[in-house]
N, C-alpha and C positions, 0 to 999 in steps of 0.2 A: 946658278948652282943647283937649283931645288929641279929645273928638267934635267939635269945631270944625273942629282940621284933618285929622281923617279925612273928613267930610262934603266940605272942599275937595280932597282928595285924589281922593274918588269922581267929583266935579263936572271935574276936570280930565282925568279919564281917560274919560270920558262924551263931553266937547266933543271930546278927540284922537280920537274913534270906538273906543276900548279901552270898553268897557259889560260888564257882568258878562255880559249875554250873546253879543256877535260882538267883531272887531276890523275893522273899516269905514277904508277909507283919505280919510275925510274929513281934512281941515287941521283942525290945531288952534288952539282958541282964546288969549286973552291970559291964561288961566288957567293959575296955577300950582302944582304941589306945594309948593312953599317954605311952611315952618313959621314963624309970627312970628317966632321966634328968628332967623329967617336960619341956621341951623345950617350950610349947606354953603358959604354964603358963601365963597371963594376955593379950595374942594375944588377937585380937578382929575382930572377922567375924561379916559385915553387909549384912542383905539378903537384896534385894526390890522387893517384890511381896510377898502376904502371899496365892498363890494358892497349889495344888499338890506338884508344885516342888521346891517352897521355903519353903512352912511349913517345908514338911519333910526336905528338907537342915537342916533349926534351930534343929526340935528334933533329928535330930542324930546328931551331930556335937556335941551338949551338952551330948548325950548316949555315945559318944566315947572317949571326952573328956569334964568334967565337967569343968575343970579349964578355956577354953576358954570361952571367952566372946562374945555373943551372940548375936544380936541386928535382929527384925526381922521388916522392913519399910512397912506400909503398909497402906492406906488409911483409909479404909473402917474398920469399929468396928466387922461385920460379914461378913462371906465372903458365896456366894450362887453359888453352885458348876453345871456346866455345864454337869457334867454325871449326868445320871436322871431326867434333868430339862424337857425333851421329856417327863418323866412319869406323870410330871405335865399337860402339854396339856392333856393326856386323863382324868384327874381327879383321877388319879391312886395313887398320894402322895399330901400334903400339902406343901407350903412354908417352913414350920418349917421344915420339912424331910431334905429338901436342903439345909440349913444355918445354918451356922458354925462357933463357933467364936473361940477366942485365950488363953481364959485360962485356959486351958489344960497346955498350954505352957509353960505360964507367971509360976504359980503355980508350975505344977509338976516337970518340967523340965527346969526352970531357964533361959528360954529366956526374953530377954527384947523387949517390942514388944511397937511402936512409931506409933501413926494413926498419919500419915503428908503424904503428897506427894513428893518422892523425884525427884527434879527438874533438878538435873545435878550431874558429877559423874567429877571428874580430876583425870586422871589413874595417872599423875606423879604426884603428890600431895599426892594419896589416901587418896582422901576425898571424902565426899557426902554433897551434900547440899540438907537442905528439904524447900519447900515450906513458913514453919513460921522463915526462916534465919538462923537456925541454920548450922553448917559444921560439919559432923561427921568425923573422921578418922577411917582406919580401916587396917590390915594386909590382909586379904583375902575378896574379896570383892564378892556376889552371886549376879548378877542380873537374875530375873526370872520375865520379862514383860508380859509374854503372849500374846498376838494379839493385834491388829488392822487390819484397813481396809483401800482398795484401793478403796474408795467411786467413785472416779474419771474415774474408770474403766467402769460404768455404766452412761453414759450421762442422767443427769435429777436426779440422783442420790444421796443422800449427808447424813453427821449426821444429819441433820436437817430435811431432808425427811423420815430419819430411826424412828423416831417419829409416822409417818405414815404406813408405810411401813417396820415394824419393824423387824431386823436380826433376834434379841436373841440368839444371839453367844457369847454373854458375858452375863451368867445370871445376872437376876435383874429385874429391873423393866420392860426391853424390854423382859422378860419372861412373865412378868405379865399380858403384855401390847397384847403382839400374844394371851393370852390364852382367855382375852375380847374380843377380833376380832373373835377370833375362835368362842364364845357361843353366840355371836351377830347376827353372817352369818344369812340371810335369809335362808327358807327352800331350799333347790334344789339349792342354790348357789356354785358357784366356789370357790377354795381355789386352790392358784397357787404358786407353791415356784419357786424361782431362786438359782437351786445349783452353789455355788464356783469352779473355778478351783484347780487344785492341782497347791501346796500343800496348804493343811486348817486343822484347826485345827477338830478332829475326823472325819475320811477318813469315818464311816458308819454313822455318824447323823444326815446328812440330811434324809438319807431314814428311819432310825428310830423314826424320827422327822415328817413325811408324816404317817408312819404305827400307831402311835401312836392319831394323828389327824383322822386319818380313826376307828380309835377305840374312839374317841368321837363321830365322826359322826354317826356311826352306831347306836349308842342309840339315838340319840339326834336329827342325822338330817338325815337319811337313805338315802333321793334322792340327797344328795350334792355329789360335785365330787371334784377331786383330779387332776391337773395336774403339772408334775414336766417338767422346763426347764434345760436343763445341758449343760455346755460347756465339759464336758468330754463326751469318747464314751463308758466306762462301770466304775462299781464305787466297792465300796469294798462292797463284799457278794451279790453281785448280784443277782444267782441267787437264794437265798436261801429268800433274800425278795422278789421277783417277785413269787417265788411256796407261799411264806405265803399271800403276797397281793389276789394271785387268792382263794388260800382256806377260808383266813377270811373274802376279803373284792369284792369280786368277779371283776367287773367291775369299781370299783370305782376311782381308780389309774390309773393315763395315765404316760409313762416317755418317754420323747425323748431327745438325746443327739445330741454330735455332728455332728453326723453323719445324721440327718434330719434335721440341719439348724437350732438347737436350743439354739446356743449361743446369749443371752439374751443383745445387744448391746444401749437401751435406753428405759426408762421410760416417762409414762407422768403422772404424779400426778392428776390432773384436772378430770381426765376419766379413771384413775385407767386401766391403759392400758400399756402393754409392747409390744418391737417390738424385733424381730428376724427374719433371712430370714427361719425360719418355720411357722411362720405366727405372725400375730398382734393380741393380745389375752387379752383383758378385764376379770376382774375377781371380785370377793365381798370381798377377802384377798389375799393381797401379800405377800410374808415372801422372800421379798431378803437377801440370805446370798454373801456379795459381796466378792472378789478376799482379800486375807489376805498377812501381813507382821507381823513381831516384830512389840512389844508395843513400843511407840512412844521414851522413853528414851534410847534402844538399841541404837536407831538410832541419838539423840543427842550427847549423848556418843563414838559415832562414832566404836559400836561394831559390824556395819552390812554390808552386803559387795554386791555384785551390784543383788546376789537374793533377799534382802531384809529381810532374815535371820541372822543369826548371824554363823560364821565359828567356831568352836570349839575343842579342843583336843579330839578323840572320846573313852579316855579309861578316862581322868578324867575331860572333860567339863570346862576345863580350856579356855579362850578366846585366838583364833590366830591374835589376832589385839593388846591386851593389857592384860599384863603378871600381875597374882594375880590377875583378874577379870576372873569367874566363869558363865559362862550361862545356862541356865538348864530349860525344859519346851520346851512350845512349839516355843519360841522365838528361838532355837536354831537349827542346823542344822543337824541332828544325824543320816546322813547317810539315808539308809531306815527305820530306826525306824519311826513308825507311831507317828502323834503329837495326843498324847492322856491321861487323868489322868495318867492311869495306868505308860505308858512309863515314864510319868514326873518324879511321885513320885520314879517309879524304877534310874531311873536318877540323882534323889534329895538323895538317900542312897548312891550313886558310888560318886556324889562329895563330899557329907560329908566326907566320907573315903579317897577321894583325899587331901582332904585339912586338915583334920585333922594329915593325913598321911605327910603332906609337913611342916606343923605346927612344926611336933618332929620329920623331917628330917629321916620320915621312906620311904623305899621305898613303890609305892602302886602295891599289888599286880593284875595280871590280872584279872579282872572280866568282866562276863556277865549282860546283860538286858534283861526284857522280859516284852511283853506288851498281857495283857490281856483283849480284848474286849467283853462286851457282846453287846447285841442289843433285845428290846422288839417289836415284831414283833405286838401282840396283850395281852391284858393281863395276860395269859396262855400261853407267843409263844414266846419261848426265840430260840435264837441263838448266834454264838458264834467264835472269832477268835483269834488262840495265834501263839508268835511266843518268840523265844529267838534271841537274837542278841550277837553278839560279834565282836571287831573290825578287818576286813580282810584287809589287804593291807590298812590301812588310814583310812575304813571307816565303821561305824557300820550296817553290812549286818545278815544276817537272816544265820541261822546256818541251813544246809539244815538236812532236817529229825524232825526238834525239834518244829515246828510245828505242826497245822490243824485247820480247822473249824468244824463246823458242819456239820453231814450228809444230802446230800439231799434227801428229799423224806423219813424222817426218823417218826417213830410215832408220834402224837399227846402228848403221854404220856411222852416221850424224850422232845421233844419240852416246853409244862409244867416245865417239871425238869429243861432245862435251865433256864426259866422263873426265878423259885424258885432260882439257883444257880446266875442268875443275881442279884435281890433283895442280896441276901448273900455276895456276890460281892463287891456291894456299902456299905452297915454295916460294913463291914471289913476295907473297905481302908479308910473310913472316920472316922474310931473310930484308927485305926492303925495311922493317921496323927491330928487327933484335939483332938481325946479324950479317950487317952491313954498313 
């Protein structure tokens, strides 16, 4: 019986595009984990976050197994997704493209899905409390926070100053709010970001985030410039945005790192001025994206550990602080996996199948992850980086050979096609996770 339902196990995780070797955002079949026994029969999995890697948590969990019970916590009515929110600064998509909501879910797939905020979490109880008092209990419990910030990090700096000086690393309204700054700028004015240290959430968005702003400019404001401060001394795809900066946008981009003294160490609000020992640099927009942790109830909950991350089982994202709590996203710690959609949702199908798997007392079998980036360099100017992961020695490391990026130096007309397979990209994993 037990090679029976591990052979259905495999077959299930195979049709959800989870295969020992990718994780592929094909729809999954009517195939399910569930052990004859029905073991999990009335169990109840609560997520809290409804991003990349909680959504997807809820839709498969119910695709592997219908009988469990579902529950997915989540504030917000729509949720406005962080890849492709850069394609809004150029004017290249709408609001609407970005925003997403839950009944896909509710409807198709029989999640039950609660807009409250949940405020505290008791591992030996398992419960959750939400904001309007109520206490949930639960069998298996997903927390998927997502970020926050070390506002603290930057003197002069605060939520309250991010109003002004807006991140937009959390889309929403502070997407809204950088892309007025941006069509506001005076002619020939500056536009200055402050990249995060590692680790942050999407390792190339700052500079997709700058290349994309350089492609408003160019219509709209030609003599304005670009300068990026970084506390790192090189960043991801290097330098395949430095050859597209020079071909699309010639001089317009300046980047200095840490290696010129351009760790961004205090702000002054008053005169729109920042200070580093590369110099004191006034500007007409500032887009600080400050130093990142786990969303703030990781850390009540006590699921985060002196990185500020959360530690985690790295084959099924089980929590190594508190047993039956699940982390997944970019709150969590996954080795070199990049904290990115892609990784999340890849992430949010391996604990589904964890926990579904632990539910009917199946064994889970070994699986991979794999993160796929793309990045819009100019509206026609894709590029691109993937990698599989699996866990080596404790930790989820990059399978050597099972990557690459893009070529450098490679056509206009290649570069295009990523563009188009970027767009494709996004349609896919968001119709794969909210609307399908």
């Amino acid at each position: 019986m037990q090679t029976l339902q591990r052979r259905t196990l495999f077959k299930a995780l195979a049709t959800a595009g989870i295969s020992l070797g990718t994780i592929g955002l094909s729809a999954c079949s009517k195939e399910t984990l569930k052990a004859d026994g029905a073991n999990a029969k009335g169990k109840t999995v609560l997520i809290i976050g409804g991003g990349f890697a909680g959504a997807t948590v809820a839709k498969y969990v119910k695709r592997f197994d219908p009988e469990v019970n579902v529950t997915l916590i989540e504030p917000k009515t729509t949720y406005m997704t962080c890849p492709a929110s850069n394609w809004y600064l150029a004017g290249l998509i709408d609001v609407q493209t970005l925003t997403h909501d839950y009944e896909t879910l509710k409807t198709q797939h029989g999640v039950a899905v609660i807009h409250q905020l949940a405020t505290a979490i008791n591992p030996q109880k398992q419960t959750v409390s939400l904001e309007d008092g109520r206490q949930l209990s639960y069998d298996r419990l997903v927390v998927s926070p997502g970020i926050d910030f070390k506002y603290e990090a930057i003197e002069g700096y605060s939520a309250e100053v991010a109003n002004l000086f807006p991140h937009a690393w959390q889309a929403g309204p502070q997407t809204e709010l950088l892309a007025k700054q941006i069509q506001a700028m005076p002619q020939g004015g500056r536009f200055l970001m402050v990249a995060p240290p590692n680790p942050y959430r999407c390792a190339p968005g700052p500079y997709e985030r700058v290349s994309m702003i350089a492609e408003y400019f160019k219509k709209h404001n030609p003599t304005a410039s670009i300068m990026i401060l970084d506390p790192k001394d090189k960043f991801s795809k290097q330098a395949l945005f430095a050859e597209g900066w020079q071909d699309l946008y010639g001089q317009m981009i300046e980047w200095y790192g840490s290696q010129d003294g351009a760790t961004v160490t205090k702000i002054d609000v008053a005169s729109k001025t920042v200070f580093s020992d590369f110099d004191t640099i006034q500007a007409d927009v500032i887009n600080i994206i400050p130093p990142q942790k786990a969303g703030k109830i990781a850390f009540t909950a006590g699921l985060t550990d002196e990185s500020g991350w959360c530690p985690v089982d790295q084959d099924t994202f089980e929590s190594k602080i508190h047993s039956n709590v699940y982390v997944v996203g970019d709150a969590s710690n996954a080795g070199t996996m990049p904290k990115s959609g892609h990784s999340a949702s890849s992430q949010g199908k391996m604990c589904a199948a964890a926990i579904v798997s632990s539910l009917n007392q199946l064994p889970m079998p070994p699986t991979r992850n794999v993160n796929t980036c793309y990045s819009l360099v100019g509206a026609d100017y894709g590029i691109s980086i993937v990698g599989v992961y699996q866990n080596q020695d404790g930790r989820l490391s990059e399978i050597p050979g099972s990557g690459g990026v893009s070529t450098k130096g490679a056509p206009l007309s290649e570069r295009k096609l990523e563009a188009e397979y970027a767009r494709g990209w996004y349609k896919s994993i968001v119709k794969d996770i909210w609307h399908s």
